[in-house]
VOTOR-272022 format. One record per residue (C-alpha): residue number from 0; residue in one letter; x, y, z. Coordinates in Angstrom, 3 decimals, always signed. Each point is the difference from the previous one (the first is absolute). Layout:
REM VOTOR-272022
REC resi resn        x        y        z
REC  NUM    a        X        Y        Z
...
REM end
This chain:
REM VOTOR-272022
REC resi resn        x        y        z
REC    0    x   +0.000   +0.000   +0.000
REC    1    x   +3.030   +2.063   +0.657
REC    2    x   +1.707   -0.762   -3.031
REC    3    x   -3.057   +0.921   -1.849
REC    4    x   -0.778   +3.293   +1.049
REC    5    x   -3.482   -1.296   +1.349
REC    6    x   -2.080   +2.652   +2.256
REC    7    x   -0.044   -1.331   +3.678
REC    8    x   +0.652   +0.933   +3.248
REC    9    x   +2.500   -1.967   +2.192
REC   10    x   -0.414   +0.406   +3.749
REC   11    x   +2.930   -1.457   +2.194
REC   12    x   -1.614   -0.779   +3.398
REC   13    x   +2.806   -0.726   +2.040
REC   14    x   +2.215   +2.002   +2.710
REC   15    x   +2.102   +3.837   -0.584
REC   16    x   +3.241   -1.456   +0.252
REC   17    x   -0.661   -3.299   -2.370
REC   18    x   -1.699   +2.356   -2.366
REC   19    x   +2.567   +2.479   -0.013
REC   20    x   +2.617   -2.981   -0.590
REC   21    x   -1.105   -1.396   -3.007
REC   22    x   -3.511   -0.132   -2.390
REC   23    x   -1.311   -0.261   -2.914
REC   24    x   +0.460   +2.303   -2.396
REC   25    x   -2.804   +2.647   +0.131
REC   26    x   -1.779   -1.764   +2.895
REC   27    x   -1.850   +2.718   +2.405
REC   28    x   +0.630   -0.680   +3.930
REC   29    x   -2.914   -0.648   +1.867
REC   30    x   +0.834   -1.502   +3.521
REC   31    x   -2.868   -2.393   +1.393
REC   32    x   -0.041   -2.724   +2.475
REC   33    x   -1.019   -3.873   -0.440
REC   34    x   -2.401   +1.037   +2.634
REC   35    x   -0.862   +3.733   -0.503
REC   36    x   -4.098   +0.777   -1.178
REC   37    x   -0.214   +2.745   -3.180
REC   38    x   -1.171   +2.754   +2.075
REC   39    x   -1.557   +3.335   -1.451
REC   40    x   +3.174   +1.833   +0.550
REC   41    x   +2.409   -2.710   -1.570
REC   42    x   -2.340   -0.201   -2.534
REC   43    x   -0.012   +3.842   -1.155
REC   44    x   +3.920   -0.459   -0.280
REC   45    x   -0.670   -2.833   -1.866
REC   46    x   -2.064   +1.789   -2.726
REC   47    x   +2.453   +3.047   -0.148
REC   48    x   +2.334   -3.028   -1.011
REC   49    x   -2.329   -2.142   -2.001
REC   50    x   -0.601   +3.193   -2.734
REC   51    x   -1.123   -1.178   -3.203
REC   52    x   +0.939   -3.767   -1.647
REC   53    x   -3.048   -1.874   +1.178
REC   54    x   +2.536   -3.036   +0.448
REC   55    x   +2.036   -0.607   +3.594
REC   56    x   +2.404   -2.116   +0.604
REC   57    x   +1.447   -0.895   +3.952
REC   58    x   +3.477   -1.305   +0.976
REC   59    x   +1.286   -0.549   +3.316
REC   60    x   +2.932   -3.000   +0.963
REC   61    x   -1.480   -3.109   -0.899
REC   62    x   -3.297   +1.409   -1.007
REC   63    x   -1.735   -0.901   +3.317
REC   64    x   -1.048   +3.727   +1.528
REC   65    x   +0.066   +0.888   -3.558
REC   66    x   -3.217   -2.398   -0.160
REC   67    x   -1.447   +0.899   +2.932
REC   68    x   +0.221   +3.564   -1.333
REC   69    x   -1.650   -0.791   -3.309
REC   70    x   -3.139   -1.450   +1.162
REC   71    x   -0.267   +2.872   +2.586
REC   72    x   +0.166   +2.063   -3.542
REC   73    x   -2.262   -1.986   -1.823
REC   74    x   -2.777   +0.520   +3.463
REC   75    x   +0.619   +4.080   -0.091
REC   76    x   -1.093   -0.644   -3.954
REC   77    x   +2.532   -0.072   -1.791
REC   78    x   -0.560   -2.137   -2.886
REC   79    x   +2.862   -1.151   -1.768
REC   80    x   +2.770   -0.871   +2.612
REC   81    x   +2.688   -2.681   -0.283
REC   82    x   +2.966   -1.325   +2.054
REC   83    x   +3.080   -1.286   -0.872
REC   84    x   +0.740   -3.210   +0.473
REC   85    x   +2.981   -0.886   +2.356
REC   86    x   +0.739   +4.178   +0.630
REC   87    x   +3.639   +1.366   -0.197
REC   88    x   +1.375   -3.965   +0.559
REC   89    x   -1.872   -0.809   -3.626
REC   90    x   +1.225   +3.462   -1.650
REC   91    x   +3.699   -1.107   +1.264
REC   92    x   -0.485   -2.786   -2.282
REC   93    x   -0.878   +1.853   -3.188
REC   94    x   +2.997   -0.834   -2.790
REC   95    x   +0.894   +1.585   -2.941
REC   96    x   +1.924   -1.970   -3.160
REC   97    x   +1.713   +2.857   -2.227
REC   98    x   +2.091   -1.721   -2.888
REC   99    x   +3.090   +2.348   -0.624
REC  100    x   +1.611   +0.660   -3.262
REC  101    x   +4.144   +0.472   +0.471
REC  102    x   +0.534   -0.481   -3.703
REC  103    x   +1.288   -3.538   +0.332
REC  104    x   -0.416   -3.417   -0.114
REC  105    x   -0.939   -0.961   +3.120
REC  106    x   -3.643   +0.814   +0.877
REC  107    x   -0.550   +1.382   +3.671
REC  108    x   -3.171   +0.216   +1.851
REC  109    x   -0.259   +2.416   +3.012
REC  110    x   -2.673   -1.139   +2.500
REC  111    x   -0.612   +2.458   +2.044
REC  112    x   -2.003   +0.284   +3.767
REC  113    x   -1.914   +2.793   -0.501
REC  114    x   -0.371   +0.706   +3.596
REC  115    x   +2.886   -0.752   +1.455
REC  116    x   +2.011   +0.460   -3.080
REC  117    x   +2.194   -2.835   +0.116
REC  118    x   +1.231   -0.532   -3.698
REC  119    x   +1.230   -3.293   -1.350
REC  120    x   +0.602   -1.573   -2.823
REC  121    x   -0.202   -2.497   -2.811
REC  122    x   +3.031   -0.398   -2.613
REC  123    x   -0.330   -2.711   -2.886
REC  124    x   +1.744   -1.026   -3.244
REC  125    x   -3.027   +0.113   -2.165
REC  126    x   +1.368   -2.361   -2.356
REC  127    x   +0.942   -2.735   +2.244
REC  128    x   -3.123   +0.762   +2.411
REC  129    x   +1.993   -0.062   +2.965
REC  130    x   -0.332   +2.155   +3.140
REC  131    x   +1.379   +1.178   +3.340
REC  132    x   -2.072   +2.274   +2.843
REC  133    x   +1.780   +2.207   +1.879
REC  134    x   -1.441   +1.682   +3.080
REC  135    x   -2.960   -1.907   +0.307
REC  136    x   -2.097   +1.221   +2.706
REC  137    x   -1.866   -2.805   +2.236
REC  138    x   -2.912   +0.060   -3.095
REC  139    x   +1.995   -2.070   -2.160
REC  140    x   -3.260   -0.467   -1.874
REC  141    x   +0.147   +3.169   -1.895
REC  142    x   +3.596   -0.654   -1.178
REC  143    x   -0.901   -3.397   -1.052
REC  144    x   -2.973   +1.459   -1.927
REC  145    x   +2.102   +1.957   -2.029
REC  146    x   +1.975   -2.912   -0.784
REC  147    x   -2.924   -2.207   -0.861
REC  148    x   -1.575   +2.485   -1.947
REC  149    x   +3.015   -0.029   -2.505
REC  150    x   +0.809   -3.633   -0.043
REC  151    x   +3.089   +0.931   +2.224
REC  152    x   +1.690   -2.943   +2.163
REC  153    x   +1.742   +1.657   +3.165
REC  154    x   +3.210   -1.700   +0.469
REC  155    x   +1.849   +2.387   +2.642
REC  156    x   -1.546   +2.041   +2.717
REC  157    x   +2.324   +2.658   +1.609
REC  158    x   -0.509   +2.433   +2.910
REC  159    x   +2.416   +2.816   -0.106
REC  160    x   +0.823   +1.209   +3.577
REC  161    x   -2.057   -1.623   +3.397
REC  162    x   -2.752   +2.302   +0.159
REC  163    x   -1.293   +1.776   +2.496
REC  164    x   -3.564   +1.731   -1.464
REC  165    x   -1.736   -2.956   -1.140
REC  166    x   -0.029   -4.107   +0.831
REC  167    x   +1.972   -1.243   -3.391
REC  168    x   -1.780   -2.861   -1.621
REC  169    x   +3.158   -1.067   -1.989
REC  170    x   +0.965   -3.090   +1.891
REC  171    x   -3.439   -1.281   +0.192
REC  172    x   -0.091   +0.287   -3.587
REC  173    x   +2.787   -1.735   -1.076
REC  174    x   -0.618   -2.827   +2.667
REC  175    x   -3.488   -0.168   -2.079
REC  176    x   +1.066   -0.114   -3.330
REC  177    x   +3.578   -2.028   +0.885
REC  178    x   +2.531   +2.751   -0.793
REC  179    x   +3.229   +1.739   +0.577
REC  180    x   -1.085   +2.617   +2.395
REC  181    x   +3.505   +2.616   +0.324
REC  182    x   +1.158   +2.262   +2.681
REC  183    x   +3.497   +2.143   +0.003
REC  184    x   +2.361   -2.062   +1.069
REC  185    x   +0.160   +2.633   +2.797
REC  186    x   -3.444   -0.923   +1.569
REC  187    x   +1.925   -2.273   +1.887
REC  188    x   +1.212   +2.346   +1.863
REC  189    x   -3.657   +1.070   +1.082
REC  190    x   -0.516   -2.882   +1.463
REC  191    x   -2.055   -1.865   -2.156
REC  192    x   -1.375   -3.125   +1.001
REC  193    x   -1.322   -1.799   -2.826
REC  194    x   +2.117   -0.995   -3.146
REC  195    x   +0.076   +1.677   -3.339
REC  196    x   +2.001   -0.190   -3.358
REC  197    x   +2.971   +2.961   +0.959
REC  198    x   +0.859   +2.407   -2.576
REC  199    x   +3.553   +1.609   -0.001
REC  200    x   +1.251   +3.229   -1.471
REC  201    x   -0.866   +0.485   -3.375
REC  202    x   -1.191   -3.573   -0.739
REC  203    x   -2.364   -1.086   -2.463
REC  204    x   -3.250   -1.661   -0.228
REC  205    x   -1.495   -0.573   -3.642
REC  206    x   -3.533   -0.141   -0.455
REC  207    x   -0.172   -1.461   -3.906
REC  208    x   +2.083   +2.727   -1.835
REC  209    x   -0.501   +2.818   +2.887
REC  210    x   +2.778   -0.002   +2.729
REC  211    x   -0.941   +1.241   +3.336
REC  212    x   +3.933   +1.179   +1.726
REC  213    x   -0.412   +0.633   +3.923
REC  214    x   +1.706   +3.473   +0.325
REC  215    x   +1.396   +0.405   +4.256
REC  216    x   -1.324   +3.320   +0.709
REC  217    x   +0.203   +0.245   +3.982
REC  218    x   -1.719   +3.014   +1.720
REC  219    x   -3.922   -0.719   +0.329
REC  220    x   +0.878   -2.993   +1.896
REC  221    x   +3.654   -1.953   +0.022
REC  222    x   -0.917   -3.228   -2.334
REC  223    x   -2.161   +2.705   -3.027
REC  224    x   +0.626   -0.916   -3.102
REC  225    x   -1.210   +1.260   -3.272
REC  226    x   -0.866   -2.006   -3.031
REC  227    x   +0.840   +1.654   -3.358
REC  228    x   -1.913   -1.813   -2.989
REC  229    x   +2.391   -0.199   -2.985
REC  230    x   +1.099   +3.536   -0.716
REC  231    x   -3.360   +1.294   +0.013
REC  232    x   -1.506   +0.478   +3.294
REC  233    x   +0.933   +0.168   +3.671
REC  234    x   -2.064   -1.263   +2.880
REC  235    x   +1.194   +2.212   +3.020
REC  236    x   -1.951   -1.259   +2.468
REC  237    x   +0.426   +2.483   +3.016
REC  238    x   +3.170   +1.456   -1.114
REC  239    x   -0.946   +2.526   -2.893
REC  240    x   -4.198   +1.283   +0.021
REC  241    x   -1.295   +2.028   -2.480
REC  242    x   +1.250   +3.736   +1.153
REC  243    x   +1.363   -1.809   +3.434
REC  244    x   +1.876   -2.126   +1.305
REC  245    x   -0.703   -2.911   +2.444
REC  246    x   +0.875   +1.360   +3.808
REC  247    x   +2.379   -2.499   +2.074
REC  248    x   -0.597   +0.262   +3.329
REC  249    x   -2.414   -3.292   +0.204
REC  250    x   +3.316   -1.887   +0.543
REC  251    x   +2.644   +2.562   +0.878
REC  252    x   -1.099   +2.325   +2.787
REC  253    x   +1.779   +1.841   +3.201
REC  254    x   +3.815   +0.027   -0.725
REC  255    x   -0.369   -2.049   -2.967
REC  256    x   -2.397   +2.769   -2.078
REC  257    x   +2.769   +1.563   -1.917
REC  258    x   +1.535   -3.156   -1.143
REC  259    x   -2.888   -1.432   -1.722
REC  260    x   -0.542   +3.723   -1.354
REC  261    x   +3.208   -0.711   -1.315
REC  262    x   -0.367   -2.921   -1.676
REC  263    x   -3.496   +1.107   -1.625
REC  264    x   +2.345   +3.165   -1.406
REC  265    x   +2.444   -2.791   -1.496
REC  266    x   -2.186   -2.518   -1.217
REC  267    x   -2.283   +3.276   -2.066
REC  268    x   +3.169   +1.391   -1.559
REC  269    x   +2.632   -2.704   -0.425
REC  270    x   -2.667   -2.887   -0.866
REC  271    x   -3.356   +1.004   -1.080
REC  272    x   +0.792   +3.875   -1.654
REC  273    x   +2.686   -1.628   -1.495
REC  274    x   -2.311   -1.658   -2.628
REC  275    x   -0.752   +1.311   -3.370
REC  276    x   -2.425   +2.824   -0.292
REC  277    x   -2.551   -1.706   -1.329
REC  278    x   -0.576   -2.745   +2.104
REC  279    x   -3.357   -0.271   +1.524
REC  280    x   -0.104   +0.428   +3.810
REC  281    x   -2.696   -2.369   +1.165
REC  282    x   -0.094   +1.176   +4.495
REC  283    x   -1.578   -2.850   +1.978
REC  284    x   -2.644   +2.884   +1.527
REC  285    x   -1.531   +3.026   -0.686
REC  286    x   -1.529   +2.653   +2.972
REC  287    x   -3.484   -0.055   +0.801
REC  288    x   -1.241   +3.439   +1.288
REC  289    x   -2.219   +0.005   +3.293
REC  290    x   -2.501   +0.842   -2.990
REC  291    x   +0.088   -3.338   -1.469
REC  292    x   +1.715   +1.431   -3.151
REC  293    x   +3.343   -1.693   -1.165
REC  294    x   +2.988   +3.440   +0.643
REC  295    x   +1.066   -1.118   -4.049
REC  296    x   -2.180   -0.693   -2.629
REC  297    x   -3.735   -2.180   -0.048
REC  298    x   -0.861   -3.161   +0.779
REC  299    x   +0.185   -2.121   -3.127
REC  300    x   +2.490   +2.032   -1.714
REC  301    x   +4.051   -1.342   +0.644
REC  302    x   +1.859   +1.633   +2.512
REC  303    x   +3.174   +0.052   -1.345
REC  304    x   +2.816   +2.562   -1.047
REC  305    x   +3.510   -0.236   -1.208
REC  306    x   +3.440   -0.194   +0.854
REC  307    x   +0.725   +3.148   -1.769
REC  308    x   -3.012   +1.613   +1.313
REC  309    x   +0.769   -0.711   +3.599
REC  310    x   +3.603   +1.260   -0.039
REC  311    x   -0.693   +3.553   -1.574
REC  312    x   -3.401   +0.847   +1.427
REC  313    x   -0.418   -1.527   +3.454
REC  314    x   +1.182   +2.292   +2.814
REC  315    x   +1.365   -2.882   +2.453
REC  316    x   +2.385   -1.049   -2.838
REC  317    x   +1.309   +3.020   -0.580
REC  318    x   +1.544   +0.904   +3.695
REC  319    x   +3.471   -1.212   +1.036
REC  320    x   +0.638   -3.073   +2.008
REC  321    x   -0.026   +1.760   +3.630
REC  322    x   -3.339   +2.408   -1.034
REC  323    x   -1.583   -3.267   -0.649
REC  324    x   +0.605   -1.749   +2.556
REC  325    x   -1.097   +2.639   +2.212
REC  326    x   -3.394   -0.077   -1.908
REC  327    x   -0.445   -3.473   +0.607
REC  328    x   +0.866   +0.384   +2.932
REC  329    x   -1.942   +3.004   +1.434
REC  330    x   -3.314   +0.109   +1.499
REC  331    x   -2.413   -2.446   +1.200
REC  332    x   -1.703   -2.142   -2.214
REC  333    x   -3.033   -1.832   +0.642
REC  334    x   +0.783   -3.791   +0.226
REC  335    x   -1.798   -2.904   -2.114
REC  336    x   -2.864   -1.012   +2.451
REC  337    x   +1.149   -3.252   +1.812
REC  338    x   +2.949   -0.135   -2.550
REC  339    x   +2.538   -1.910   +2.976
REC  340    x   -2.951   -2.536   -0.210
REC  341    x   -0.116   -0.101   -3.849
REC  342    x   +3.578   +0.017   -0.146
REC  343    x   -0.105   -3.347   +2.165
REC  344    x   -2.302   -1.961   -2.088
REC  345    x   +1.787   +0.733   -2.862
REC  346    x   +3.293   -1.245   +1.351
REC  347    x   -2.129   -3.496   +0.747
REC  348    x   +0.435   +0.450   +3.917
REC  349    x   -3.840   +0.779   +0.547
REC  350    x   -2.670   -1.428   -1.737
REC  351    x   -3.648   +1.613   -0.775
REC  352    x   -3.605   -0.412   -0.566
REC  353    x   -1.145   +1.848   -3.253
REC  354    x   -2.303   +2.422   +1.812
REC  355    x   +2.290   +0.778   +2.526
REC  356    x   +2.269   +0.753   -2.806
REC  357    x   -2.687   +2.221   -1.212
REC  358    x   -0.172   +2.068   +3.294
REC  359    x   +3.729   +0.309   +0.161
REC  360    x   +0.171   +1.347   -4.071
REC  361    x   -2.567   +2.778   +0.885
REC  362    x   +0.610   +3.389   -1.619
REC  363    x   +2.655   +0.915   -2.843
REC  364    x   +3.639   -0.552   -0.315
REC  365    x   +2.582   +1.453   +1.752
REC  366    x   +2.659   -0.394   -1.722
REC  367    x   +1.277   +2.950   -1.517
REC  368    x   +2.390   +2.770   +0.954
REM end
């Protein structure tokens, strides 16, 4: 309905601070209780909110109040009121897949979390029909969709870096379908209890024709790598965003802060900005705005830039080693909710329901600088 342009009104029921957080794009903040009655008062603020489509929408969590609040609607007469299923948990699930054209041979799908905006992706030799997934979140059904749309066999599955926003789904996935699933050699180091095929610096994994080399770009996290896809395209992961850069205090914090600054400063302009101009840069997430809006771009369209791009235009790239670290290192972000817990299931030492993991992936990424 968003997508096209349809007249509605979308009212989020739930709490100032939740609200304020993270919704919907466009959705008007109502606050009402699971057990609160549509008084005459509430209701006059309702109608100076309620001006014009005929057709309301409500959202709250996991669509609960939200319900409540819709037939307490529906009995003060309005007539055409609807909930949405499952609340902000369901909308958390809404996926994107955005095929991106890098002028090459290897075809690249970018599926994208429109709420959270987690990106990941899809890279196949279109001639052989083979596949690999990297970044999968803990829906692996939308990547395999994309494969199974196309007639596409996945034959590696790769995470980039342990995350620390989102529950990966890569290791599930390759246990399911019965292969590789690759890690950094590093991620030993991260203490990673479950095996995986390593990947040292530089190597190569060939999907068909395509090769997929595992590029050591410490900073976001000790064991990141990135995966550059022939010569075309490079999948940064948390290292390089579009007009950003990924922050590094996740891992490295207190006296350790300036030292993964550091290494984020070497791994952009030694490793990554040392590629050709016109390779693709492919980030593994793009900002979501309180406002539900993604910072760069639409939802649908690729978020992508270019090496060349990044290094003349972006203002973090252009500041000397020191002024960037201090950057990074300055201020207080706002932490990944639960991210120590994330970060713990992802290394294999906890394990988790999937609606707990639900509850601890609520609101957007964190992950940028």
């Amino acid at each position: 309905m968003l997508d096209s342009d349809e007249d509605f009104v979308l009212l989020d029921t739930r709490g100032d601070e939740s609200y304020e957080s993270w919704h919907v794009r466009g959705a008007k903040h109502f606050p009402f209780d699971a057990d609160e009655s549509l008084t005459d008062d509430r209701k006059a603020e309702l109608d100076s909110l309620v001006d014009g489509p005929d057709r309301v929408l409500t959202i709250c969590a996991k669509g609960i109040t939200s319900d409540h609040f819709a037939d307490e609607m529906s009995e003060a007469g309005y007539e055409d009121v609807a909930v949405v299923t499952g609340g902000m948990e369901a909308w958390s699930q809404v996926y994107d897949s955005v095929p991106v054209d890098t002028g090459g041979t290897a075809e690249i799908v970018q599926v994208q979390r429109r709420a959270k905006g987690c990106l990941g992706y899809v890279v196949a030799d279109p001639e052989s029909g083979e596949a690999a997934i990297v970044d999968a979140t803990r829906h692996v059904s939308e990547f395999r969709a994309v494969a199974d749309d196309r007639d596409w066999e996945i034959t590696h599955v790769f995470d980039t870096h342990v995350h620390a926003d989102h529950v990966s789904g890569g290791r599930g996935l390759a246990e399911e379908l019965g292969v590789p699933y690759h890690l950094s050699e590093a991620a030993r180091e991260r203490d990673v209890s479950y095996d995986f095929e390593p990947l040292e610096r530089n190597e190569v994994v060939e999907v068909g024709d395509v090769q997929l080399k595992a590029i050591r770009v410490p900073g976001h996290t000790t064991e990141t790598i990135n995966v550059l896809v022939n010569d075309e395209a490079v999948l940064t992961a948390d290292t390089l965003h579009v007009e950003s850069v990924g922050r590094t205090e996740l891992e490295f914090s207190g006296e350790e802060a300036r030292e993964g600054a550091r290494m984020q400063y070497e791994s952009l302009h030694r490793t990554i900005l040392a590629e050709p101009d016109d390779v693709t840069v492919l980030p593994g997430h793009v900002n979501v705005t309180s406002d539900g809006e993604f910072e760069r771009g639409e939802p649908g369209d690729p978020v992508c830039s270019t090496v060349g791009e990044a290094r003349t235009t972006y203002d973090l790239l252009r500041l000397g080693e020191d002024e960037f670290v201090d950057r990074l290192t300055s201020g207080d972000h706002e932490k990944p909710p639960n991210y120590e817990r994330v970060i713990a299931i992802n290394r294999g030492a906890e394990a988790v329901e999937m609606q707990e993991a639900t509850e601890l992936e609520m609101g957007p990424n964190r992950c940028s600088a």
